[in-house]
MDAnalysis code that builds the backbone (N, CA, C; Angstrom):
import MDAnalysis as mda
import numpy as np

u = mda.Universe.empty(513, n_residues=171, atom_resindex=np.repeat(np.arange(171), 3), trajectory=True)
u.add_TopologyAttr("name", ["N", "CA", "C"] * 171)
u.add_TopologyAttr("resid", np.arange(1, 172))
u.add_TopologyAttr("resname", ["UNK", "UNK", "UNK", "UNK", "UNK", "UNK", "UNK", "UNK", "UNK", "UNK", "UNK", "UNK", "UNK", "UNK", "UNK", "UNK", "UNK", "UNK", "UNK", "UNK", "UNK", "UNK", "UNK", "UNK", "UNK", "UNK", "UNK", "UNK", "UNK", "UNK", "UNK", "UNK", "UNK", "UNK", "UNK", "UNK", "UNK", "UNK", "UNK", "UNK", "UNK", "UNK", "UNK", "UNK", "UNK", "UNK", "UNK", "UNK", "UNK", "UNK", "UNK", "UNK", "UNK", "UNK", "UNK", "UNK", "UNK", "UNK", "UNK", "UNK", "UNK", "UNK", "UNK", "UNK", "UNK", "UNK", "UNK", "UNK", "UNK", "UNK", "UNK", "UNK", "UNK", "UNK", "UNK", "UNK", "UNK", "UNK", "UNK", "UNK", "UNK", "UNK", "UNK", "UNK", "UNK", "UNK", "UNK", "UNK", "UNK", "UNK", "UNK", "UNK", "UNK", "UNK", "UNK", "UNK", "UNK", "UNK", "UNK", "UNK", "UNK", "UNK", "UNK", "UNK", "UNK", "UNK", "UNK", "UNK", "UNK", "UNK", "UNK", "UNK", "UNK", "UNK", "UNK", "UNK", "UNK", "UNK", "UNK", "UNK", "UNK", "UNK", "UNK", "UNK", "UNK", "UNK", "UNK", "UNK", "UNK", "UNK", "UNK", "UNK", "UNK", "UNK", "UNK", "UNK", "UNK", "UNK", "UNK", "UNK", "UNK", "UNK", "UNK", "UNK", "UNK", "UNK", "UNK", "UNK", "UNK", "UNK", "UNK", "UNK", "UNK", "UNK", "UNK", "UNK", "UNK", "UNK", "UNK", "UNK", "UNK", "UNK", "UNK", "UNK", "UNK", "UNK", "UNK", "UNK", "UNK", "UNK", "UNK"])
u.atoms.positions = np.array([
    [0.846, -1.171, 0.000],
    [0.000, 0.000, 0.000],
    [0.892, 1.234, 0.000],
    [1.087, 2.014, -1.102],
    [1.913, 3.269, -1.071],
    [0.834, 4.540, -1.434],
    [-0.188, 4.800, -1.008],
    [-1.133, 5.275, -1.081],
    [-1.228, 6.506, -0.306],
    [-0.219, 7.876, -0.636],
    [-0.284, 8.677, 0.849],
    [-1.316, 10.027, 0.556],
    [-2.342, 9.767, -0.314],
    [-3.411, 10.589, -0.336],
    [-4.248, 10.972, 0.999],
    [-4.598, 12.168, 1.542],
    [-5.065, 12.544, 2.465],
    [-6.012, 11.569, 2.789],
    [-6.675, 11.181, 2.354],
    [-8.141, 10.152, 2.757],
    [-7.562, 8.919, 2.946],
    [-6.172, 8.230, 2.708],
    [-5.617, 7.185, 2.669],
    [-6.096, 6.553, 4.145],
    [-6.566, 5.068, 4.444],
    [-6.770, 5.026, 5.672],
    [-5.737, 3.606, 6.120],
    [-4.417, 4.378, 6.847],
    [-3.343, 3.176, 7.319],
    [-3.694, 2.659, 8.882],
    [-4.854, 2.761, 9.577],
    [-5.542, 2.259, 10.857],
    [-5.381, 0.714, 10.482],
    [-5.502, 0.070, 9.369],
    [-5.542, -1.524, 9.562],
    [-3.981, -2.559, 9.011],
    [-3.142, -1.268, 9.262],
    [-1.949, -1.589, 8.853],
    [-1.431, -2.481, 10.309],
    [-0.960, -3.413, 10.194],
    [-0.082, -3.608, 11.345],
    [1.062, -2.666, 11.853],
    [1.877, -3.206, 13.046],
    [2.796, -2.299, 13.340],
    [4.091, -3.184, 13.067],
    [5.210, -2.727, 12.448],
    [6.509, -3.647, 12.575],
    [6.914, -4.462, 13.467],
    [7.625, -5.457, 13.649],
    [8.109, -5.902, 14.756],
    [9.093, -5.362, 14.986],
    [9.912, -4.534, 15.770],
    [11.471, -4.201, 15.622],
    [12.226, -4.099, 17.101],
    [13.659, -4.180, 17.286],
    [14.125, -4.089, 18.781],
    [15.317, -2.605, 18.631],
    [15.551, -2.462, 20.066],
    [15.983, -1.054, 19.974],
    [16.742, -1.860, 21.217],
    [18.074, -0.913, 21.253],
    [19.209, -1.000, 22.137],
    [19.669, 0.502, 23.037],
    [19.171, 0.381, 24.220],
    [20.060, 1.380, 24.774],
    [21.410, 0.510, 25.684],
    [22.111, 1.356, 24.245],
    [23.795, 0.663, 25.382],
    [24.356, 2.080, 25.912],
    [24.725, 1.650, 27.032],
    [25.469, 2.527, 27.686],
    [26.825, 2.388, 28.406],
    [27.253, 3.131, 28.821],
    [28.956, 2.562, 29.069],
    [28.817, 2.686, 30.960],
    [29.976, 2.006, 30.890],
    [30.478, 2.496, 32.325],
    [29.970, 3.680, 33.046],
    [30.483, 4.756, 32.371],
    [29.914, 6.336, 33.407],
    [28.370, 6.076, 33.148],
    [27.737, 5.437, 32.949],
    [26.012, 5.568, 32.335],
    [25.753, 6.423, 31.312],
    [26.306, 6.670, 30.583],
    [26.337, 7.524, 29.194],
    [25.545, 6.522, 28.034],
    [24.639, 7.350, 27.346],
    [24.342, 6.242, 26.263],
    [24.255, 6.557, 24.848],
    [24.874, 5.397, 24.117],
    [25.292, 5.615, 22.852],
    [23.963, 6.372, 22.038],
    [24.260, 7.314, 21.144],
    [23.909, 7.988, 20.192],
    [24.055, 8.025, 18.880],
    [23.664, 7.733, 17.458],
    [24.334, 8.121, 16.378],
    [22.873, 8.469, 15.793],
    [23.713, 9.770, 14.992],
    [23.183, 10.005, 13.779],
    [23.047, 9.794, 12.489],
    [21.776, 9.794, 11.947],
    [21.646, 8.625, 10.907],
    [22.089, 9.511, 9.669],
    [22.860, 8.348, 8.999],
    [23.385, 8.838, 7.399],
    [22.608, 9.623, 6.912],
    [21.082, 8.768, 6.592],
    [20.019, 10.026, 5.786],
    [19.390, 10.986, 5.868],
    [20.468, 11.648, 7.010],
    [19.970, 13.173, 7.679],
    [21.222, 13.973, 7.219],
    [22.937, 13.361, 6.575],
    [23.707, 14.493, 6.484],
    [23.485, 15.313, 6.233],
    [24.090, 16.456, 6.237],
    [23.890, 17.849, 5.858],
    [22.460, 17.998, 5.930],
    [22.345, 17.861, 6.660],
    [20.585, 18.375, 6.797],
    [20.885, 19.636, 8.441],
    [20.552, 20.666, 8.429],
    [20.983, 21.395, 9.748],
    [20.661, 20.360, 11.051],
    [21.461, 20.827, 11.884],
    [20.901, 19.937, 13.246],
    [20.274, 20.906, 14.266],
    [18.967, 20.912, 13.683],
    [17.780, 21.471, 14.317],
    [17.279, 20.711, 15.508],
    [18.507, 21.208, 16.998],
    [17.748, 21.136, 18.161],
    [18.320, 19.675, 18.415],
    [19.283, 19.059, 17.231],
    [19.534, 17.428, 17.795],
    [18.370, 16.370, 17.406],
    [17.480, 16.367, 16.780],
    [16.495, 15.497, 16.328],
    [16.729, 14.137, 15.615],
    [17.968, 14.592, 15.415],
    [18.719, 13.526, 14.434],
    [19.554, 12.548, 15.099],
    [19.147, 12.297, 16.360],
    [20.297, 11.693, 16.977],
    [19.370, 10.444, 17.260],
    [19.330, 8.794, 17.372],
    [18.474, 8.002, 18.205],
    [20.074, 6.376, 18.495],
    [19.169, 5.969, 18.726],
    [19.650, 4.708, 19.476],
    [19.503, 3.773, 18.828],
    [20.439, 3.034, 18.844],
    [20.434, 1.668, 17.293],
    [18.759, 1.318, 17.911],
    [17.979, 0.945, 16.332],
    [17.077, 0.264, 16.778],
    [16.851, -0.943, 15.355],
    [16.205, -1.434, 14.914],
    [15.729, -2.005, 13.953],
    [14.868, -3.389, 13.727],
    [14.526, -3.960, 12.323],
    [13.573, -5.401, 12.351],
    [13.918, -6.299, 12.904],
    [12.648, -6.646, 13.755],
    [13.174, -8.566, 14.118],
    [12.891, -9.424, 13.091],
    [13.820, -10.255, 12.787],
    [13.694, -10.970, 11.833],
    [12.355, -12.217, 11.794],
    [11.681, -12.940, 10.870],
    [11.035, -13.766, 11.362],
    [11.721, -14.859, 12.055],
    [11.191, -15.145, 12.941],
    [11.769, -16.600, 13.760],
    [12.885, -15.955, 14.774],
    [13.260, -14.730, 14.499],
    [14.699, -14.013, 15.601],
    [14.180, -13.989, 16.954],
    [14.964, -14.989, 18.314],
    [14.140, -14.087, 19.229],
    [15.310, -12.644, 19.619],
    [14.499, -12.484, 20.668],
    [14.573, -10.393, 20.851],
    [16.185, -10.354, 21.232],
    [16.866, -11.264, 21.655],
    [18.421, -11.314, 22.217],
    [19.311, -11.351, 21.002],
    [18.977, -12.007, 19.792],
    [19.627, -12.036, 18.589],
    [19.387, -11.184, 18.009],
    [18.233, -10.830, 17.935],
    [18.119, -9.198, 17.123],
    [18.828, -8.115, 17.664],
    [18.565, -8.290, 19.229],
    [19.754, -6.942, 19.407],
    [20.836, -6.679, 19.231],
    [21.616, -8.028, 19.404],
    [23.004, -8.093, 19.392],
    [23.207, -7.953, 17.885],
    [22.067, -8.727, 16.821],
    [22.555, -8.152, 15.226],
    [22.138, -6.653, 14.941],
    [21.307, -5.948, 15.572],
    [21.111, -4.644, 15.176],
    [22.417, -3.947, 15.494],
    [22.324, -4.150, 16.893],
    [23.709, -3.704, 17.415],
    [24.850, -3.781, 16.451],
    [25.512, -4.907, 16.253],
    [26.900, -4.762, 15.504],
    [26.027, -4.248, 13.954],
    [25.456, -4.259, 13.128],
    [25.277, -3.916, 12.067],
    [24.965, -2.626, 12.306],
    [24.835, -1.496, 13.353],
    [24.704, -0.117, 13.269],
    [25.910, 0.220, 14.038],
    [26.452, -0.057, 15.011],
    [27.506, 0.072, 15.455],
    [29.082, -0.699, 15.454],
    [28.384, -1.598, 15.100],
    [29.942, -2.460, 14.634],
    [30.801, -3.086, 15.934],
    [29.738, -3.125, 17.109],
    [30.062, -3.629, 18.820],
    [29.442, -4.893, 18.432],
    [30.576, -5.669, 18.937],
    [30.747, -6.898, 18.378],
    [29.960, -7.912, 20.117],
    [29.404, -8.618, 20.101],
    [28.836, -9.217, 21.579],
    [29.624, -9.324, 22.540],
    [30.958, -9.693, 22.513],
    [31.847, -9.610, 22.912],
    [32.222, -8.489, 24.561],
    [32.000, -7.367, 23.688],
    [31.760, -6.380, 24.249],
    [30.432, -5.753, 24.528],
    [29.153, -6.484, 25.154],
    [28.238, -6.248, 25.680],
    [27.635, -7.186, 26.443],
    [27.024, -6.454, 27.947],
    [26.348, -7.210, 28.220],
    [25.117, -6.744, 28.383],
    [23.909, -7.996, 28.268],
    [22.417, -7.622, 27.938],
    [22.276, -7.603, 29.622],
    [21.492, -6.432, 29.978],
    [21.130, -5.874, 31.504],
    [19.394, -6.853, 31.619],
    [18.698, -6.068, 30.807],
    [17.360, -6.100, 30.650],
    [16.532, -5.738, 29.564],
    [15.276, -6.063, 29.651],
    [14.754, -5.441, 28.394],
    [13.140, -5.342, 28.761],
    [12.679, -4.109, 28.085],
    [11.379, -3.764, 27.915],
    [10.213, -4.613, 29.049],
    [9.200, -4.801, 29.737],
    [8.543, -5.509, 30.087],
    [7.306, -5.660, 28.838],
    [7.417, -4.972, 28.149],
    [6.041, -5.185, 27.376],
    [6.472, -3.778, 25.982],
    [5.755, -4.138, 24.907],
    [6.282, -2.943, 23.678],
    [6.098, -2.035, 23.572],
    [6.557, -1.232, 22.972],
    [6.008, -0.146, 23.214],
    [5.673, 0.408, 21.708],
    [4.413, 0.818, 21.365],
    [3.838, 1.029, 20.071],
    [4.423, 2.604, 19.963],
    [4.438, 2.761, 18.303],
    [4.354, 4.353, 17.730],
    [4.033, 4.428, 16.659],
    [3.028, 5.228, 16.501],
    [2.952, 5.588, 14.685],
    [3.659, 6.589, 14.426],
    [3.674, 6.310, 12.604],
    [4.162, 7.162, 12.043],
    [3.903, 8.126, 11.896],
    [4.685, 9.352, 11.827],
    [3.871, 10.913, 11.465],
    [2.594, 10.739, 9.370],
    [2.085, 11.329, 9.776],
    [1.367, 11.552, 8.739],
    [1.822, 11.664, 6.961],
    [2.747, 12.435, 7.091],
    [4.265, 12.901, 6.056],
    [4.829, 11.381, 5.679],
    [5.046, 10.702, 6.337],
    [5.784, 9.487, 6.295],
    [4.353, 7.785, 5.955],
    [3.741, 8.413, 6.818],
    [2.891, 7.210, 6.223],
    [2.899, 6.296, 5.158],
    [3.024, 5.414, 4.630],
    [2.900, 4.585, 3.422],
    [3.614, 4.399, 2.709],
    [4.818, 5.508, 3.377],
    [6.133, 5.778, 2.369],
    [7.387, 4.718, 3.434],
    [7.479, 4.481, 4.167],
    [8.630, 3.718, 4.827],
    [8.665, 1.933, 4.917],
    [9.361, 1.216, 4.529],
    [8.840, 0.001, 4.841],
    [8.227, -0.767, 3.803],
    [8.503, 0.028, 2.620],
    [7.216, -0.506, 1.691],
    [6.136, -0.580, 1.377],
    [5.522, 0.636, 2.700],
    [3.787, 1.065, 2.898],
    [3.220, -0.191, 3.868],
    [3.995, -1.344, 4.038],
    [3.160, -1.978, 4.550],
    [3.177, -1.894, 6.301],
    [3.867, -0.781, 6.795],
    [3.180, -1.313, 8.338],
    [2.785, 0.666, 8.621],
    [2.022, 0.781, 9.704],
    [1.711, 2.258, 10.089],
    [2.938, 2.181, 11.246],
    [3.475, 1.769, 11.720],
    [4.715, 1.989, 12.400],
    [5.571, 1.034, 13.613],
    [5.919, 0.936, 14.699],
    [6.231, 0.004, 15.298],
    [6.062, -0.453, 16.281],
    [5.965, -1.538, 16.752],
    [6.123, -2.253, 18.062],
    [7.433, -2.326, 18.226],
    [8.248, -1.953, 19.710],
    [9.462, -2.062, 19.720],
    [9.758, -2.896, 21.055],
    [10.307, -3.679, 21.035],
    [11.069, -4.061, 22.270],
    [12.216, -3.430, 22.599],
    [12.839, -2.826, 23.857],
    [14.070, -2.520, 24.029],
    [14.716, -3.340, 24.792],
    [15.914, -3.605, 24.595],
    [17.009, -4.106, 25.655],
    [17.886, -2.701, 25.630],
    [18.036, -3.165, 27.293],
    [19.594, -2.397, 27.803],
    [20.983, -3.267, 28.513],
    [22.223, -2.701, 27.450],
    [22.960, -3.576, 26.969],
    [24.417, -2.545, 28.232],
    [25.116, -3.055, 28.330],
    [26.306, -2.495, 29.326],
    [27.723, -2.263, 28.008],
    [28.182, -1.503, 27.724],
    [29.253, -1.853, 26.390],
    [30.499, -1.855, 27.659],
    [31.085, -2.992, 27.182],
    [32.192, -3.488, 28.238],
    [33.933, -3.194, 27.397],
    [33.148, -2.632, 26.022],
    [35.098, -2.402, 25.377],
    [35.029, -0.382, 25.809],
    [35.910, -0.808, 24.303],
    [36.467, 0.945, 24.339],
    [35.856, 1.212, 22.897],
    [35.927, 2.954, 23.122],
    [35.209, 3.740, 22.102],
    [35.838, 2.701, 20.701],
    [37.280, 2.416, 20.714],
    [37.779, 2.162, 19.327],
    [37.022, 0.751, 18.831],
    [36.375, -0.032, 19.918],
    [35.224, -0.887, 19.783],
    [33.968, -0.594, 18.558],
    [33.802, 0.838, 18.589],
    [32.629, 1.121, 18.029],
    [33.194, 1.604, 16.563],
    [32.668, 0.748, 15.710],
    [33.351, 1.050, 13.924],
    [31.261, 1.295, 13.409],
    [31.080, 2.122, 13.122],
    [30.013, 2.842, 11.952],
    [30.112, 1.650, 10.521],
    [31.486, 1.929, 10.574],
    [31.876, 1.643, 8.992],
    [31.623, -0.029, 8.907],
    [31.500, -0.371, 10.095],
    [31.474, -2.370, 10.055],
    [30.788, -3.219, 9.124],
    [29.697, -2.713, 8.673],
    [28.460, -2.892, 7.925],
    [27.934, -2.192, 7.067],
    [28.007, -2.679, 5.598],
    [27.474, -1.619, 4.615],
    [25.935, -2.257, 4.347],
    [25.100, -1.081, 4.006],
    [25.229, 0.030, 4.127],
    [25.364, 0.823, 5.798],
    [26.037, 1.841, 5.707],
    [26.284, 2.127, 7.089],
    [24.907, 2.976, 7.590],
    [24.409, 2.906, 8.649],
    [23.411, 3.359, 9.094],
    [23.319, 4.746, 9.995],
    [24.693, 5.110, 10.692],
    [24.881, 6.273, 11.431],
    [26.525, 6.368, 10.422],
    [26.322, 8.348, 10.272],
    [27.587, 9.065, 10.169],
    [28.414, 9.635, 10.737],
    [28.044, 9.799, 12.364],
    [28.305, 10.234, 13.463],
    [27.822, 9.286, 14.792],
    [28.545, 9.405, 16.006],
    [28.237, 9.056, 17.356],
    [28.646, 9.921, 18.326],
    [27.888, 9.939, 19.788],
    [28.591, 10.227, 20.958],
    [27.722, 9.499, 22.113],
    [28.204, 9.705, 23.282],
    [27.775, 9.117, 24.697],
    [27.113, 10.731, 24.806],
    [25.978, 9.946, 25.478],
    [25.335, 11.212, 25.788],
    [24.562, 10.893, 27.048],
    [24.431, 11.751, 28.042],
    [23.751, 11.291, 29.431],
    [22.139, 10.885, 28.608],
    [21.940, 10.150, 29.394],
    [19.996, 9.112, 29.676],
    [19.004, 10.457, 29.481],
    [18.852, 11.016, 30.551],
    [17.999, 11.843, 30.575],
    [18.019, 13.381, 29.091],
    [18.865, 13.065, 28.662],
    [18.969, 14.211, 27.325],
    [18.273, 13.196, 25.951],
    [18.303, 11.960, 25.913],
    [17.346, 11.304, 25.240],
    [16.175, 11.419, 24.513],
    [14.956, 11.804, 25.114],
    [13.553, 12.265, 24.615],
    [13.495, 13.655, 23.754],
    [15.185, 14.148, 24.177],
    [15.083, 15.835, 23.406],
    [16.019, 15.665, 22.128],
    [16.645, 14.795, 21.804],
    [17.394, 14.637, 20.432],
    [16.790, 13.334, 19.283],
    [15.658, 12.822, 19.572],
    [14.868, 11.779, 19.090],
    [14.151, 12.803, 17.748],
    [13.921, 12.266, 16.797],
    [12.739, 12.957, 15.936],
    [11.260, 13.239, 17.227],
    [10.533, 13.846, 16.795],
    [9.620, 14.410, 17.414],
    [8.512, 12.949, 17.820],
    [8.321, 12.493, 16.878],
    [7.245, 11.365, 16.814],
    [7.928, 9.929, 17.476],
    [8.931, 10.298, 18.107],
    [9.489, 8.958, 18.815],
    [9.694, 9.702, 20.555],
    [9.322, 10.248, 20.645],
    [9.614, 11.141, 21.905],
    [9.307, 10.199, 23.068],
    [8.140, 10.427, 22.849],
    [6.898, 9.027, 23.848],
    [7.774, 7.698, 24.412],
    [8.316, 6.809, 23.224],
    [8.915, 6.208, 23.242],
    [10.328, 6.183, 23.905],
    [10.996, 7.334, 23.635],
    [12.197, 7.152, 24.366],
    [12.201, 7.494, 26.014],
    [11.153, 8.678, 26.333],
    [10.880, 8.497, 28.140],
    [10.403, 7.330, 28.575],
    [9.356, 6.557, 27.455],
    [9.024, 5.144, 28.590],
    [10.582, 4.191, 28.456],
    [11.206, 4.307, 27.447],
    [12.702, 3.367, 27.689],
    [13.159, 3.837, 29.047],
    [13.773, 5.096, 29.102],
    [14.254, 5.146, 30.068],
    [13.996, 5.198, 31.350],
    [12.523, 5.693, 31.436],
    [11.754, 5.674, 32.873],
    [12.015, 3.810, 33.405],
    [12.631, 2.926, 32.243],
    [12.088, 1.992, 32.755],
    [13.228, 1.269, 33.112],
    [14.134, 1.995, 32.565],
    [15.257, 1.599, 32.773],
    [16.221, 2.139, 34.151],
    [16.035, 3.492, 33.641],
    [16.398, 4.309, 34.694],
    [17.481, 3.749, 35.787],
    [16.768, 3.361, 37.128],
    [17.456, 2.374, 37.645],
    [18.864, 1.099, 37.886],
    [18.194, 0.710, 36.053],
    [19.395, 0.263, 36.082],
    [21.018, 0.313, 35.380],
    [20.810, 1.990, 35.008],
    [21.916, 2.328, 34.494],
    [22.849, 2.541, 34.998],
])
């Protein structure tokens, strides 16, 4: 369905399956990158910044997906992580309106996400962008937990305070 005419109705779309990683280091800092298909785009306010996330595969459970999202956006190999916890339950988001029908192939209105929170046990030189083509972030930094919900695109906001409210604790 690529149908993004105003009257278009994506309510009976499913939502993706996908998992999201907040890793964080030692000081409780948590990884950040910005995604390739924002370069040169101004950095209005930091919007452009999120947290590896991506598809679960069919048949993947949620521990393999993270650890493959993980090294395929960051190039942190398992090695150097350990899984803390994850999500008690998903957390849904739709897509903004603009985007509808256009991401994904039209076929989902947006996602179900599971998160895990992961401990990164190497060093920065651990983290290669470049590990995996196509590369998915052009930039990174550690950035404190609570600055999170304010460098997310707008329509993931929701989503990133219930990660961390839930995590919180155990960073």
């Amino acid at each position: 369905m690529n149908d993004t005419s105003p009257t278009a109705d994506f309510s009976a779309l499913p939502y993706r399956p996908c998992v999201g990683v907040m890793l964080v280091n030692a000081s409780g800092l948590a990884f950040v990158g910005k995604r390739i298909d924002t370069r040169g785009q101004p950095d209005e306010g930091g919007v452009y910044w999120q947290m590896p996330q991506g598809g679960i595969d069919e048949g993947e459970d949620l521990r393999t997906a993270a650890l493959r999202e993980l090294w395929e956006e960051t190039g942190v190999q398992e090695e150097h992580v350990t899984i803390l916890s994850q999500t008690r339950e998903e957390v849904l988001y739709d897509l903004p309106d603009e985007l509808m029908g256009k991401l994904w192939g039209g076929r989902y209105r947006g996602q179900r996400q599971h998160w895990v929170l992961a401990r990164f046990t190497g060093e920065d030189h651990h983290i290669r962008l470049d590990a995996h083509d196509p590369a998915e972030f052009c930039e990174w930094q550690w950035m404190e937990p609570a600055q999170l919900p304010e460098v997310i695109v707008p329509f993931k906001k929701r989503v990133y305070r219930a990660v961390l409210d839930e995590f919180r604790d155990l960073i």
